[in-house]
VOBA-856486 format. One record per residue (C-alpha): x, y, z. Coordinates in Angstrom, 3 decimals. Layout:
# VOBA-856486
ATOM/x/y/z
ATOM/X/Y/Z
...
# end
This chain:
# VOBA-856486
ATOM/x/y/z
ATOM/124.948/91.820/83.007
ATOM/124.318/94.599/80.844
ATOM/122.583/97.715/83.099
ATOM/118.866/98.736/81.831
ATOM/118.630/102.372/80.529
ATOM/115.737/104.573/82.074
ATOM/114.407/107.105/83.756
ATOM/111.567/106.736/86.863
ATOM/109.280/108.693/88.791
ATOM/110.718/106.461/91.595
ATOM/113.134/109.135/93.518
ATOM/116.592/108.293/93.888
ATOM/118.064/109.331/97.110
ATOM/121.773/109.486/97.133
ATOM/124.471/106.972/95.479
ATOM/123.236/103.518/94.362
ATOM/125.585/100.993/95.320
ATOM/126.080/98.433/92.619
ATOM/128.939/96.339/94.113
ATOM/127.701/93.545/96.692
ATOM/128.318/94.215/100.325
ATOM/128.332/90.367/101.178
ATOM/128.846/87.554/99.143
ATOM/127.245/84.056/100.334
ATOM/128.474/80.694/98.994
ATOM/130.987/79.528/96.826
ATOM/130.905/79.448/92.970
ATOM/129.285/81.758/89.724
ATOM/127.032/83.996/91.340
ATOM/123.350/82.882/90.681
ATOM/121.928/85.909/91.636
ATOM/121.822/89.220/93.186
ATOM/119.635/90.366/96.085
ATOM/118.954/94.389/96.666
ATOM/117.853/94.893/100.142
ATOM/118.828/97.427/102.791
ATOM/117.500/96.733/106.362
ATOM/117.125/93.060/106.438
ATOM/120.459/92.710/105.293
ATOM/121.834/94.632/108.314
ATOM/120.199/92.344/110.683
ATOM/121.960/89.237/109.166
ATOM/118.451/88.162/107.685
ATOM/119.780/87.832/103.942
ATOM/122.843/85.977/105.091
ATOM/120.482/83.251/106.878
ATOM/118.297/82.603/104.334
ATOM/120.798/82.849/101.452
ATOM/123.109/80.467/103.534
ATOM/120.183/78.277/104.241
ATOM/118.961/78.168/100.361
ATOM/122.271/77.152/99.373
ATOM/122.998/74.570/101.652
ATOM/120.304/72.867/100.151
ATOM/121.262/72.539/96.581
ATOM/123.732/70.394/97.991
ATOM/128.212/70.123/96.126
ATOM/127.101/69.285/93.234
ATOM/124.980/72.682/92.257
ATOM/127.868/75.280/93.544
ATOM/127.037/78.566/93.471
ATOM/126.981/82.435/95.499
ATOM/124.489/84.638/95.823
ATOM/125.532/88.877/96.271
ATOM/123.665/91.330/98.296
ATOM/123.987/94.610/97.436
ATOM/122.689/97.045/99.955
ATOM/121.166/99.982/99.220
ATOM/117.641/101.363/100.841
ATOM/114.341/100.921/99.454
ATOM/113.693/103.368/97.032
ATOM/117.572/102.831/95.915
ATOM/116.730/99.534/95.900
ATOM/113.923/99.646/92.946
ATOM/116.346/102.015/90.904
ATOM/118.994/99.408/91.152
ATOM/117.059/96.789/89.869
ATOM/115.817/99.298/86.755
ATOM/119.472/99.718/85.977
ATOM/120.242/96.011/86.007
ATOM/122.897/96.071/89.013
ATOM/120.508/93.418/90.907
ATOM/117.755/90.983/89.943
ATOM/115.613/90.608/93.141
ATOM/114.232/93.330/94.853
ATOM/113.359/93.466/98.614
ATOM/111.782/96.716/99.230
ATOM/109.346/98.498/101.989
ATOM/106.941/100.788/99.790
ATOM/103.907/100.026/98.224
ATOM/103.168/103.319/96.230
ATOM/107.042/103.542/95.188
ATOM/106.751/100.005/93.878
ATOM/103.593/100.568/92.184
ATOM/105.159/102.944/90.018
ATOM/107.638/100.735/88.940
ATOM/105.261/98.268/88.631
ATOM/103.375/100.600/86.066
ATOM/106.620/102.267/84.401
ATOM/106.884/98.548/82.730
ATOM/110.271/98.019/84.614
ATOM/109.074/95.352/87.567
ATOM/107.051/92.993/88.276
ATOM/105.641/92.369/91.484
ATOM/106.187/89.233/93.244
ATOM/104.190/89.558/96.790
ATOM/105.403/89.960/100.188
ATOM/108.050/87.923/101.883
ATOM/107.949/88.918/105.467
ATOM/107.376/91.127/107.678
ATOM/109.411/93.547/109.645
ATOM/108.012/96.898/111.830
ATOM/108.282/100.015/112.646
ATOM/108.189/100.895/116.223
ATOM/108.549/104.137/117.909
ATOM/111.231/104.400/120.707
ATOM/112.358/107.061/123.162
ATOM/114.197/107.599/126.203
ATOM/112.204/105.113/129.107
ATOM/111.701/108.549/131.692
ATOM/109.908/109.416/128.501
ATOM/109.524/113.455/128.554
ATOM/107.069/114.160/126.050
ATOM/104.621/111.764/127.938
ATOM/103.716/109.604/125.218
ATOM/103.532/105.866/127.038
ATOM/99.956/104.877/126.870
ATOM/99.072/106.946/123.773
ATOM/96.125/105.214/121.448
ATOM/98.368/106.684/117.983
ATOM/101.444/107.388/116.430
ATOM/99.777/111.133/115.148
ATOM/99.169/111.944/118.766
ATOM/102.376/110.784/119.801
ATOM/104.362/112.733/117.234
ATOM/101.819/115.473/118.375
ATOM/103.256/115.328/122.352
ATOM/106.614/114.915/121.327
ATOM/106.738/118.243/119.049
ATOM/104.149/120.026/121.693
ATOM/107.256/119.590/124.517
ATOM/109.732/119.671/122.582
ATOM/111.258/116.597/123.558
ATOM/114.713/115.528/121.437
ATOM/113.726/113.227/118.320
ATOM/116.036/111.904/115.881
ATOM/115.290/111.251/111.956
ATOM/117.369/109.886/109.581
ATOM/117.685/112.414/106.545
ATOM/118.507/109.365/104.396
ATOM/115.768/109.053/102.016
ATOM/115.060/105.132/103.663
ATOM/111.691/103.731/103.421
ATOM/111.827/105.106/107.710
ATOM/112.350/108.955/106.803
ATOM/108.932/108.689/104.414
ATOM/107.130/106.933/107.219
ATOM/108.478/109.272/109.364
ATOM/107.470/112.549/107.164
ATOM/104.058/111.214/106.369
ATOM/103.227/110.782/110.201
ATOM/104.618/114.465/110.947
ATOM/102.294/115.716/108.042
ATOM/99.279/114.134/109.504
ATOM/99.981/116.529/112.376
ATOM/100.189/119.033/110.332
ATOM/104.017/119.400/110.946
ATOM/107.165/119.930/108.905
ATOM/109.675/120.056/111.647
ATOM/112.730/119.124/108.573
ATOM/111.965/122.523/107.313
ATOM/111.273/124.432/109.898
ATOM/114.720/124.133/111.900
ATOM/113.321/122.967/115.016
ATOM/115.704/122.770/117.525
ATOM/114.318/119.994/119.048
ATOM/114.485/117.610/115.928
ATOM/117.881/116.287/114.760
ATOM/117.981/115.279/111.273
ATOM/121.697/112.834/110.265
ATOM/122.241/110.545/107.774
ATOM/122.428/107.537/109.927
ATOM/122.104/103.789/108.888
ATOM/119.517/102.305/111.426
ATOM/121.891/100.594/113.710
ATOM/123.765/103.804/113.912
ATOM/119.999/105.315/114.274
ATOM/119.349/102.984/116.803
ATOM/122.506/103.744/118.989
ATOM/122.604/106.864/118.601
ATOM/119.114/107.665/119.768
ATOM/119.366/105.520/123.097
ATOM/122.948/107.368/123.713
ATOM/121.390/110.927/123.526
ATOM/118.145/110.229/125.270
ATOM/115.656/110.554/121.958
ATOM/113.048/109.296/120.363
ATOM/112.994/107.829/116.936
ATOM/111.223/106.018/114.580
ATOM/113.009/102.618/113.900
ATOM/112.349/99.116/112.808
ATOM/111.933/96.537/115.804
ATOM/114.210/94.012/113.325
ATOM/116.885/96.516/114.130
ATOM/116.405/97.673/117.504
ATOM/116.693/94.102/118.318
ATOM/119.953/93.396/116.812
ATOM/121.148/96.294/118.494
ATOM/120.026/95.150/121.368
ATOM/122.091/91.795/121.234
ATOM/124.837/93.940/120.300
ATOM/125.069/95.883/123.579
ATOM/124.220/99.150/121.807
ATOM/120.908/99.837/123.472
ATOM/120.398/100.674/127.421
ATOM/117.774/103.588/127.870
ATOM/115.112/102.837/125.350
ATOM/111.472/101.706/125.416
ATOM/109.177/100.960/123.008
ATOM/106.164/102.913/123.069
ATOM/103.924/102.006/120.046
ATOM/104.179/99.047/117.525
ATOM/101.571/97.061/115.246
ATOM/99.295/95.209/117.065
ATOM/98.003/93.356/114.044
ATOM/98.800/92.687/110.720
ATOM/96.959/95.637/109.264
ATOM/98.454/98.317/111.431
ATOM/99.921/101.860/109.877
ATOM/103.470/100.777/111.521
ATOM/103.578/97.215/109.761
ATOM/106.923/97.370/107.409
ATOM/106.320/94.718/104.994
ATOM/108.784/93.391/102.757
ATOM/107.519/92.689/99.281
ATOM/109.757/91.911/96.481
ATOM/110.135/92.707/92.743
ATOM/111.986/91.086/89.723
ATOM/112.579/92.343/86.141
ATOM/111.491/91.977/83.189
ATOM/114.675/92.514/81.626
ATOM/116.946/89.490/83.620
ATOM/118.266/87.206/81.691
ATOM/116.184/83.506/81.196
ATOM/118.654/81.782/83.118
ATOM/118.828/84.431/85.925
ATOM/115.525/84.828/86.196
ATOM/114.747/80.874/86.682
ATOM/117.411/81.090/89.455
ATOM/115.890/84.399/91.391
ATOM/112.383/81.928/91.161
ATOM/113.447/79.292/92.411
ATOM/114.190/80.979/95.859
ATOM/111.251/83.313/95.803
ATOM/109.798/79.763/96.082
ATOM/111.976/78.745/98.805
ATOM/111.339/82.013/101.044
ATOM/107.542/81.123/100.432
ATOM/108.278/77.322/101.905
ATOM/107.777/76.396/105.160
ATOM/111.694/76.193/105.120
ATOM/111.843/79.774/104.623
ATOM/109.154/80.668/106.471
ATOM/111.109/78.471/109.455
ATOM/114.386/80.721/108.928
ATOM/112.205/84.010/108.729
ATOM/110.560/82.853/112.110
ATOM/113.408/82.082/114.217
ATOM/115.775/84.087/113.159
ATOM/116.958/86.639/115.927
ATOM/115.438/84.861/118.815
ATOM/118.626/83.431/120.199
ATOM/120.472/86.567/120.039
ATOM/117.880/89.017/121.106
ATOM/115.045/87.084/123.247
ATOM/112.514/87.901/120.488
ATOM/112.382/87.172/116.681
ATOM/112.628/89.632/114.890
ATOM/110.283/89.752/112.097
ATOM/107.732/87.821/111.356
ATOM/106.133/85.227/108.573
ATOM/103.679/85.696/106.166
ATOM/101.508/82.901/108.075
ATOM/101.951/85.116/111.165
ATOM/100.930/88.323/109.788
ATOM/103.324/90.147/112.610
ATOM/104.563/89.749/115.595
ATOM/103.399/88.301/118.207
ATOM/105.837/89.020/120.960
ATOM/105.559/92.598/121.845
ATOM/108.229/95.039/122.584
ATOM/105.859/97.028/124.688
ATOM/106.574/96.989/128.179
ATOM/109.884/95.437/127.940
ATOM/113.513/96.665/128.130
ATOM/116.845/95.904/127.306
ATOM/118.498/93.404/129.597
ATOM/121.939/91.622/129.455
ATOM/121.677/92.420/125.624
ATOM/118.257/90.771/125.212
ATOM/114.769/92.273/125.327
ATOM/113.228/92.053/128.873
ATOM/109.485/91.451/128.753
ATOM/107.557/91.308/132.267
ATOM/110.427/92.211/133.956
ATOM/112.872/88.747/132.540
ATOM/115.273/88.192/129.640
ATOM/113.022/86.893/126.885
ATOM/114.094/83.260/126.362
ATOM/113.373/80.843/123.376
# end
C-alpha cells in the first residue's frame, strides 16, 4: 500500500518500524495492526488467532502486527505502514483526530499502569492515598527509580506525574533516577533485579511474572476504578486513507473485539499463566483483581498470601 505523505504535531520518538514483528494466519494479509504493549504480552496474537479461526478454510488469510509504541504508533498509521491503530493517549490521538489523518474508533480494552518498587520499600510509599505523593517520597529519599527514556505512552505518564510535583528529575541528573531505553519487559526485569521502583503496566508485570523475571516487587498503587489517573486505556484509530477493501476488513474485527467473543479473549487472557488477567473489558471498566497486597509466587501473582488460581 502506497505510504500517506504528512507532517503532525503528533511527536515521533525514535525509528518507526514498518515491517511486522509477527505474522498470524496463513494467506494475503487482510490487515495490519500497530500496537506496542499489548502485543508484548501475547494479547494481539490471541485475539488475531481467535478472529481468524473463525472465518473458517474457506476465507484464508494473515493478519501483521507491527510494533511500535503509541505515539509511533499514530505516525505509522499517517504514513500508511498499518491500518489499525491501538494506542494509549487521548490528547496525542486527538490531534490526529483533528489533523484530518484518523478517525477515532473507541476504546477496546483496558490495560493499567501500576507503580512498583522493591517490597522493603525505602521511600515508604505503601499505604500512600496518590501517585503525586508517592513520586513526592520517592524523590524526597532518594530511593532508586527507573524510567524508560523511550518516548512510550509510560515515559509521558511518568513525566506528567513528576511535573505535578513540581519535579524534572530527567533534567536535572539526579542520581537517584535512572533513565534507559528499555522495552517494558526489559523495564519490568530490570527494575525488580536492581531493587527500584518504576512505573509499568500491570499487563506486563504480569507476563513477567509468569516468565520468572520478577521476585522482589510489590505493587503499591493501581486504579481502583474505571476513572482512575493510572487507567491505560486502549482506544483505536483507522484511516481515512485505507483502501475500501482494507478498510471493510480492519471493521469487521473492530466488530469482533467489541463481541462478547472478544470481550471473552480480552477477559481471560493471562489468567492461566499469571493467576490474574491481565487487562480488562470494556464491560468491566478495569480490573477487578488487585495487585495490591500480593507478590510474586512460583511465577504467578500471590494475593492473600496464595498463588492466584482461575
Amino acid at each position: 500500500m502506497a505510504a500517506q505523505v504528512g507532517r503532525s504535531a503528533v511527536q515521533q520518538h525514535g525509528p518507526i518500524a514498518s515491517a511486522p514483528k509477527e505474522i498470524y494466519g496463513d494467506g494475503p494479509v487482510l490487515f495490519r495492526i500497530g500496537n506496542g504493549g499489548a502485543g508484548g504480552t501475547g494479547l494481539i496474537a490471541a485475539l488475531a488467532t481467535d478472529y481468524l479461526s473463525q472465518r473458517g478454510p474457506s476465507f484464508p488469510g494473515s493478519i501483521e502486527w507491527i510494533c511500535n509504541h503509541s505515539r509511533n504508533t499514530q505516525i505509522a498509521l499517517l504514513h500508511g505502514y498499518i491500518d489499525l491503530a491501538l494506542t494509549y493517549e487521548r490528547e496525542q490521538e486527538e490531534i490526529s483526530v483533528s489533523e484530518g489523518w484518523a478517525t477515532p474508533e473507541g476504546c477496546v480494552f483496558h490495560d493499567h499502569f501500576c507503580l512498583a518498587g522493591p517490597r522493603d520499600d525505602p521511600a515508604g510509599i505503601r499505604g500512600v492515598k496518590s501517585v503525586v505523593e508517592a513520586f513526592d517520597c520517592i524523590a524526597a529519599r532518594k530511593a532508586l527509580f527507573h524510567s524508560r527514556s523511550d518516548g512510550s505512552a509510560t515515559m509521558w505518564k511518568e513525566r506528567g506525574i513528576w511535573q505535578r510535583c513540581h519535579r524534572r528529575p530527567w533534567a536535572d541528573n539526579a542520581g537517584w533516577y535512572i533513565q534507559s531505553p528499555c522495552i517494558p519487559s526489559e523495564a519490568v526485569a530490570r527494575a525488580d533485579a536492581e531493587g527500584a521502583y518504576l512505573l509499568c503496566d500491570r499487563s506486563t508485570l504480569l507476563t513477567q511474572t509468569a516468565k520468572g523475571a520478577v521476585a522482589n516487587l510489590a505493587v503499591f498503587l493501581e486504579p481502583t476504578d474505571a476513572w482512575h489517573e493510572l487507567m491505560n486505556s486502549c482506544y483505536a484509530l483507522t484511516s481515512p486513507a485505507t483502501p475500501k477493501e482494507t478498510a471493510h476488513e480492519v471493521g469487521l474485527f473492530l466488530g469482533y473485539l467489541k463481541s462478547p467473543r472478544g470481550r471473552r479473549v480480552v477477559a481471560e487472557y493471562g489468567a492461566e499463566r499469571a493467576g490474574l488477567p491481565l487487562f480488562a473489558t470494556l464491560g468491566e471498566g478495569y480490573a477487578r483483581s488487585p495487585l495490591v497486597g500480593g507478590q510474586s509466587k512460583n511465577k504467578r501473582w500471590a494475593t492473600g498470601g496464595k498463588a492466584a488460581k482461575l
